[in-house]
N, C-alpha and C positions, 0 to 999 in steps of 0.2 A: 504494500500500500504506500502511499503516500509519507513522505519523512515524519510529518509533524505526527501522523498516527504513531510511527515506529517509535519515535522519543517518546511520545505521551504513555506509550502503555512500559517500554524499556524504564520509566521513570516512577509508574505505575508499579510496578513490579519491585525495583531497586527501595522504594519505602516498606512495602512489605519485609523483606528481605533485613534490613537493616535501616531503617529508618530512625528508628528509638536510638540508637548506636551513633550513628552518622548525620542524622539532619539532611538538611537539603542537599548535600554532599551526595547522600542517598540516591534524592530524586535526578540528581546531574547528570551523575557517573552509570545509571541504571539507563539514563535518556541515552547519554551517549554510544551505551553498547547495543542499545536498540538500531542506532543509526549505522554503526561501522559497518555491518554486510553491503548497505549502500556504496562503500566507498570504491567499490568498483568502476561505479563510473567517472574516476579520477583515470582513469587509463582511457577513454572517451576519443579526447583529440590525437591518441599514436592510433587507434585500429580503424579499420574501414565498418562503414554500417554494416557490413555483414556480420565480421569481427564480433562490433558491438554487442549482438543479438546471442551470440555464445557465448561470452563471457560476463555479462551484465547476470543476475541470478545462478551465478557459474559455483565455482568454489567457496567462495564469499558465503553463498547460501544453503552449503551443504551442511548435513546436518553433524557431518563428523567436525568440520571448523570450528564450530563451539567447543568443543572438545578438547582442541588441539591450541585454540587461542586462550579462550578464558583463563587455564591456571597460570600463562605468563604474564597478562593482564595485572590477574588479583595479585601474584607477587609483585610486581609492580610498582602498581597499587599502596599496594602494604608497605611496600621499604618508602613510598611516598610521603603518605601521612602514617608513620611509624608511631606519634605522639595520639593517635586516633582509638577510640576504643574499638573499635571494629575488629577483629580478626582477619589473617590470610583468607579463610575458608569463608569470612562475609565477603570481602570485596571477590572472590572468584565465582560465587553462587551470583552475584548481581551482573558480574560481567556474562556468567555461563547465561545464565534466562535471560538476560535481555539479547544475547547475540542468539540463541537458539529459540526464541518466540519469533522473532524479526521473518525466517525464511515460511516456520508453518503460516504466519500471517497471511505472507505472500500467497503461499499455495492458494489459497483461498480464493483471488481473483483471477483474473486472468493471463495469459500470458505465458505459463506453465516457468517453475521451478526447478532446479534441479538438484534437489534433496538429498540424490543419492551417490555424489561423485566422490571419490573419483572412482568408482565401482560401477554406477551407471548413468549416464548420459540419460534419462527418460527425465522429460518435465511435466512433475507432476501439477493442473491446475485443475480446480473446482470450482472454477465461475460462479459464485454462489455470491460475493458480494464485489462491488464496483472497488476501484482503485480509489476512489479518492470517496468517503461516505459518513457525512456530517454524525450523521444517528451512530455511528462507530467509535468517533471520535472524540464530539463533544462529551461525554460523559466522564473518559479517561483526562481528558483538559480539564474540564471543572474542577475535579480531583487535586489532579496535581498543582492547578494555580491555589486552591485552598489549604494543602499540605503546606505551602512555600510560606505560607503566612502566619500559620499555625506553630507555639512551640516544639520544640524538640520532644521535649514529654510527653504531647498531652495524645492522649492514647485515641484519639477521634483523627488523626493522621491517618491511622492503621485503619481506622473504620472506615473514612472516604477512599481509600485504596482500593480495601479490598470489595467496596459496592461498587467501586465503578470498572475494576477487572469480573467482574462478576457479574454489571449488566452488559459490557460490550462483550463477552465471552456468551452471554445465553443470546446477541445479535446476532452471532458470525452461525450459532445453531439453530438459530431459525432462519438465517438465509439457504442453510442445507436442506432443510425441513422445506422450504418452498420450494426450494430449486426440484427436491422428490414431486412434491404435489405439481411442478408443471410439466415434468420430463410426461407424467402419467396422462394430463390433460393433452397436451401437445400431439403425442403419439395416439390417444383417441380419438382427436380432431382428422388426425392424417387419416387414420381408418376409416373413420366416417366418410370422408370422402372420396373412399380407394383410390389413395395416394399410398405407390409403392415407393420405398427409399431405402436405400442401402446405407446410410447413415445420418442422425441429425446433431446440435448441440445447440442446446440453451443457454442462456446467459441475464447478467440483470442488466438492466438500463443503469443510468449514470444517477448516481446519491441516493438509489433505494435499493429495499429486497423487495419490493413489492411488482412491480411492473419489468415483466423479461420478455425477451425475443425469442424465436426459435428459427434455427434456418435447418432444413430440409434438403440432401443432395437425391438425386432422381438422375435416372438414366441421360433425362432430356434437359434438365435443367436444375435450377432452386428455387424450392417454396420459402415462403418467410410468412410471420406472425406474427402479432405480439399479443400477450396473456397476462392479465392479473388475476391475483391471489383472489381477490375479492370480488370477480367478476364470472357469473356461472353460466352465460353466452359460451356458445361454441364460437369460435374465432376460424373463418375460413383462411386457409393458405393459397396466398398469391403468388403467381408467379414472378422470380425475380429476374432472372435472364436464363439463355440458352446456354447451352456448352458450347463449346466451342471445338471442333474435331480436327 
């Protein structure tokens, strides 16, 4: 998703994790390991757009580089603010989950991930929420701009954290949950109208889970649609264009 999602929840996360210990310190450094997978695109202007497209979501976002980064990080870290009450094993748990939430995020929308390198090349996506999705985000922002104001102590830090990892996590399961209920409508609709297709995929529109598209491939062409959650209309599939032979 989007940076400011990545830090908000990487910041989200880093309070739980130590926040009573660390303070906003917390919320910084938990933002900031949310964002590192991004920094692929610091290699941008040496590759070519093709380039780009393999290596943007590449290693950066596999799920072993958490792994592999995080305990260097937290040592770090730790020989940083060594006068800190945090521990090794705090500052690398915030840098681990915030670098390794950052790629399942991603999976999430579109574009496909690739989770599982350097083992396999397959990118995995679930088109289930849009890349950039206010209802995702603002609640993880509210969060953390209230934590940052809030003292060190006071134990409602911990609270606003972990309600707002807790309602943007039951979002991202009900965008799967919709995403189920249209793949089913979709493909009843195609039937209804014996429309044959050898493959389709769905996806959400731009800042909801509510409203998706469906595109349709067919010998002759693509069908396309689009379906809400909330709407119990059969939705006829148009033709999008021909193929081309």
């Amino acid at each position: 998703m989007d940076s400011v999602s990545q830090f908000v929840l990487g910041a989200a996360i880093g309070e739980v994790i130590a926040g009573k210990r660390l303070g906003n310190k917390a919320l910084l450094w938990g933002g900031i390991a949310g964002t590192i997978p991004d920094l692929d695109v610091c290699l941008t202007p040496f590759l070519s757009e093709v380039q780009h497209l393999t290596v943007h979501r590449g290693i950066s976002h596999a799920l072993i580089f958490a792994f592999i980064v995080a305990p260097v990080l937290g040592w770090l870290l730790h020989r940083w603010y060594k006068h800190e009450e945090a521990t090794r094993g705090d500052w690398t748990k915030i840098m681990f989950w915030g670098i390794f939430t950052h790629p399942l995020l991603d999976t999430c929308t579109t574009y496909g991930t690739q989770l599982f390198l350097p083992f396999s090349d397959y990118r995995a996506g679930l088109n289930s929420v849009f890349i950039i999705d206010l209802f995702y985000t603002v609640p993880l922002l509210i969060a953390v701009l209230v934590c940052c104001f809030l003292p060190r102590l006071n134990t409602a830090r911990r609270r606003w954290a972990w309600a707002a990892l807790g309602i943007s996590t039951a979002y991202l399961a009900m965008g799967l949950l919709n995403k189920q209920y249209i793949n089913t409508r979709f493909e009843r609709n195609l039937a209804q109208q014996n429309i044959s297709y050898s493959r389709y995929l769905t996806g959400v529109t731009p800042l909801n889970i509510w409203l998706w598209y469906g595109i349709a491939e067919t010998d002759s062409g693509y069908y396309t649609s689009y379906h809400s959650v909330f709407d119990q209309r059969p939705y006829p599939a148009a033709m999008c264009h021909a193929k081309t032979r």
